[in-house]
C-alpha positions as MATLAB code, in Angstrom:
seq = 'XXXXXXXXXXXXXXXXXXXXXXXXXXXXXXXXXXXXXXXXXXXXXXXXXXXXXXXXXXXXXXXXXXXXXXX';
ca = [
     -17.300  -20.866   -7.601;
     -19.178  -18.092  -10.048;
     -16.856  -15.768  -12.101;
     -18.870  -13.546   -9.884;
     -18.198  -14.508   -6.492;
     -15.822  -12.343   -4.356;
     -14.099  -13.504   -1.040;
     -12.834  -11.318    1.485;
      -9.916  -12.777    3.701;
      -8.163  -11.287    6.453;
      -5.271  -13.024    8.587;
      -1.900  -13.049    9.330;
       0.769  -12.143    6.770;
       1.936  -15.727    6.781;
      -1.548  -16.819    5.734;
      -1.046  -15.333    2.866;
       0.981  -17.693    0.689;
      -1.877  -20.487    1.386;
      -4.707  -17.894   -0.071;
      -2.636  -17.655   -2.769;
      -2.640  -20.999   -3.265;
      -6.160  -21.333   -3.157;
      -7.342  -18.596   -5.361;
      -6.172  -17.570   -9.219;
      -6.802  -14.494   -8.703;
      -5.734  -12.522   -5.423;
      -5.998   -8.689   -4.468;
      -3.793   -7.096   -1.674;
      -5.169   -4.294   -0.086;
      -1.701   -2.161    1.125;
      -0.889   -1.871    4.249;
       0.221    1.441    5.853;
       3.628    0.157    6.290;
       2.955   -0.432    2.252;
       2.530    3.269    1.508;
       4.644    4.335    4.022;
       7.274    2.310    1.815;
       6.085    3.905   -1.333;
       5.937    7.312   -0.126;
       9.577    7.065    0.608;
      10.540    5.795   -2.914;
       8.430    7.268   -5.013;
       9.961   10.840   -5.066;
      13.173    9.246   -6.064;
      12.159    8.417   -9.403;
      10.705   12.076   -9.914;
      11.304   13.774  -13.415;
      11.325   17.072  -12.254;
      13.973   16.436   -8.500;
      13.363   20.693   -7.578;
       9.377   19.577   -7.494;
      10.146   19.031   -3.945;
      12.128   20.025   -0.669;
      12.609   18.744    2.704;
       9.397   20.404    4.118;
       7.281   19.272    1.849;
       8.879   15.530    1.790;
       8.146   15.683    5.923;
       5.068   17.023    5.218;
       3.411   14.366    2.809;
       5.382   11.601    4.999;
       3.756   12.706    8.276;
       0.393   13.901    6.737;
      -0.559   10.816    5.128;
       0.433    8.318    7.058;
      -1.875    9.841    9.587;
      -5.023   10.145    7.128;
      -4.626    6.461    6.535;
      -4.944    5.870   10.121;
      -8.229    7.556   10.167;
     -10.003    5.610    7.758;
];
């Protein structure tokens, strides 16, 4: 193949070790599950902890999880 030549793949997660395989170079695209994850992590590693309450945690978690859905 070119340097140039992209390949987009979709399947199963368990496909996914035999792209990998295949291909030297591999992009995920994150699931919602994926940011979901991060979302719940990230704050945790906040420099400034008072940056955010409860409300606003339950806000961004149920906010945009939904906006993903839309796209």
């Amino acid at each position: 193949m070119s340097g140039n030549t992209q390949v987009f793949v979709t399947g199963r997660p368990h496909v996914e070790g035999g792209i990998i395989k295949c291909f030297s170079k591999v992009v995920r695209i994150p699931t919602r599950d994926d940011i979901k994850s991060y979302l719940e992590m990230k704050p945790n590693y906040d420099t400034d902890p008072c940056a955010m309450d409860d409300e606003l945690r339950a806000g961004i978690m149920r906010v945009i999880p939904k906006k993903i859905s839309e796209m």
